[in-house]
C-alpha positions in Angstrom: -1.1 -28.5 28.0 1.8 -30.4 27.2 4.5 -27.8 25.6 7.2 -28.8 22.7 9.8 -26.0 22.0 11.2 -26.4 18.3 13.7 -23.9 17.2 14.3 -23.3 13.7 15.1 -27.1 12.4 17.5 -26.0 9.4 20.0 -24.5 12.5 19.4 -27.0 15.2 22.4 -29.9 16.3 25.2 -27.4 16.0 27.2 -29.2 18.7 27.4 -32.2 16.0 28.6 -30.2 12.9 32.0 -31.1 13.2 31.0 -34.6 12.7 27.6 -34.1 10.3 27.1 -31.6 7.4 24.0 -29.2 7.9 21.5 -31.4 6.1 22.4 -34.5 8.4 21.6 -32.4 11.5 18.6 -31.0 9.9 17.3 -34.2 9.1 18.7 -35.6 12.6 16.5 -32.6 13.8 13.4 -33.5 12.1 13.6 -37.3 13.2 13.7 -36.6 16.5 11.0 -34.2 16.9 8.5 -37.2 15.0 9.7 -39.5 17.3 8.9 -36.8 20.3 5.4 -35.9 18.6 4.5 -39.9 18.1 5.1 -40.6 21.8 2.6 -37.7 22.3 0.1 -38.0 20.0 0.2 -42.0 21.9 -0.5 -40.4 25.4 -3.4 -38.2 24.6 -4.4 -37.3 27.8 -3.9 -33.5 27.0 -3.9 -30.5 24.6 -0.6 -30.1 22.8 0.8 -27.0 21.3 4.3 -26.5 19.2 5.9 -23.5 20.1 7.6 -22.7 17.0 8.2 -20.1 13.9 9.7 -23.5 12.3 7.8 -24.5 9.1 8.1 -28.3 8.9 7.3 -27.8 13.1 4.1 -26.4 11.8 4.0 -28.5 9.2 4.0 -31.3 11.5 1.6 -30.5 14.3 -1.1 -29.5 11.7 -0.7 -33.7 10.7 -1.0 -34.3 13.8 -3.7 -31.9 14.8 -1.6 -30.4 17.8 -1.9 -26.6 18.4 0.8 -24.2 17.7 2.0 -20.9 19.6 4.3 -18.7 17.3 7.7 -18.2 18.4 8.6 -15.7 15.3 11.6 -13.9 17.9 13.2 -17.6 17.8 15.6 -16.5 20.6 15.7 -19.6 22.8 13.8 -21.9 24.5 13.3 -20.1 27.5 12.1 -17.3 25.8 9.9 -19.3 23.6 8.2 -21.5 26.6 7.9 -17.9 28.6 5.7 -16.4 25.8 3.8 -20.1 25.8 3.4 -20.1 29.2 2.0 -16.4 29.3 -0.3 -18.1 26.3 -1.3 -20.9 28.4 -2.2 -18.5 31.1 -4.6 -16.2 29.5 -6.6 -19.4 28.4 -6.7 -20.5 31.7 -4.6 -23.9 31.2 -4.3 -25.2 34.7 -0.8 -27.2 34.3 1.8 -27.0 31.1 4.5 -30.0 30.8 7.5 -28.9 28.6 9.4 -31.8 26.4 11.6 -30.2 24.2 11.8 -31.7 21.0 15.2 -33.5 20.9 14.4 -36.0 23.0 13.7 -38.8 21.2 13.5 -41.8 23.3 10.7 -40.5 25.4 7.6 -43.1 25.7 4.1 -42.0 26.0 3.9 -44.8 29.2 6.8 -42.2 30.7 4.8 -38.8 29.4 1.7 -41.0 31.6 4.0 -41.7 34.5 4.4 -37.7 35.2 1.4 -37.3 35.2 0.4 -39.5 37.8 3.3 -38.5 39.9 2.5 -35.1 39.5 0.4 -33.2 42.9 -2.2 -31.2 42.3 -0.3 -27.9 43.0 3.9 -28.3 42.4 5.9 -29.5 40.0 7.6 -33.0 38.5 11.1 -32.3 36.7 12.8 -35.5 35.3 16.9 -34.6 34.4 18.4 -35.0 31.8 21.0 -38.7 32.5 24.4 -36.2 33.2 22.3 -33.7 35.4 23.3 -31.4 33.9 19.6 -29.9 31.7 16.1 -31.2 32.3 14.2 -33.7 29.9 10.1 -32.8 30.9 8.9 -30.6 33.2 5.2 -30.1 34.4 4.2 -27.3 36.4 0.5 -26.9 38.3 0.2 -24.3 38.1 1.0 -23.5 34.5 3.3 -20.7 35.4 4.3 -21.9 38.9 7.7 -20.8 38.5 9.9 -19.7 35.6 11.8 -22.0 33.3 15.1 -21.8 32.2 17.2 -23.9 29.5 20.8 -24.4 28.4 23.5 -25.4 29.8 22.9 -26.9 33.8 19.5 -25.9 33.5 
């Protein structure tokens, strides 16, 4: 099952508001989670889920007809792809990949690539260009090992 974290949008890009009022990184926020959600509605080689407590999120992956997993703590990403994962688990899902929603560059040809580079038990992580967080990660098993996000993840 392919995993996409979305905190709550109307927060998100706080790093940028020096430079962009809240609407501009709200909307920022939204653009790049469509842009995510294209490239994987293109790949369709597996289930998706939203994990989320985000309304447009939900919103969003109802258009699209990808699953959602509530997130209604909203405590972070690692929390929120640990209760997904424990989710993932109980309905026997043999392998999750985890793209966060920010990035919004990602092609479904590259979402396919892990995929075929992935073994049948382990893991593929693809970092993030300054090493210092993680853009995808697929585990097989689902909950092979614990995730963890923020900074140098």
């Amino acid at each position: 099952m392919i995993l996409v974290p979305v905190k709550d949008l109307a927060n998100a890009k706080q790093r940028l508001s020096p430079m962009l009022p809240q609407s501009a990184r709200t909307e920022l926020a939204h653009a790049m989670l469509r842009d995510v959600l294209e490239a994987v509605a293109e790949f369709s080689g597996d289930e998706v889920s939203l994990v989320t407590s985000d309304s447009f999120a939900i919103e969003l992956a109802a258009s699209q007809g990808f699953g959602v997993i509530r997130d209604d703590s909203n405590l972070s990403e690692t929390d929120a792809i640990d209760v997904a994962t424990r989710v993932c688990e109980s309905r026997g899902v043999e392998s999750t990949l985890v793209i966060p929603a920010d990035i919004p560059l990602i092609k479904a040809s590259e979402i396919a690539m892990i995929y075929r580079n992935a073994p049948q038990m382990g893991s593929v992580l693809i970092p993030a260009h300054d090493g210092r967080g993680t853009n995808a990660i697929l585990r097989r098993p689902a909950a092979l090992f614990p995730l963890r996000f923020g900074n140098d993840s």
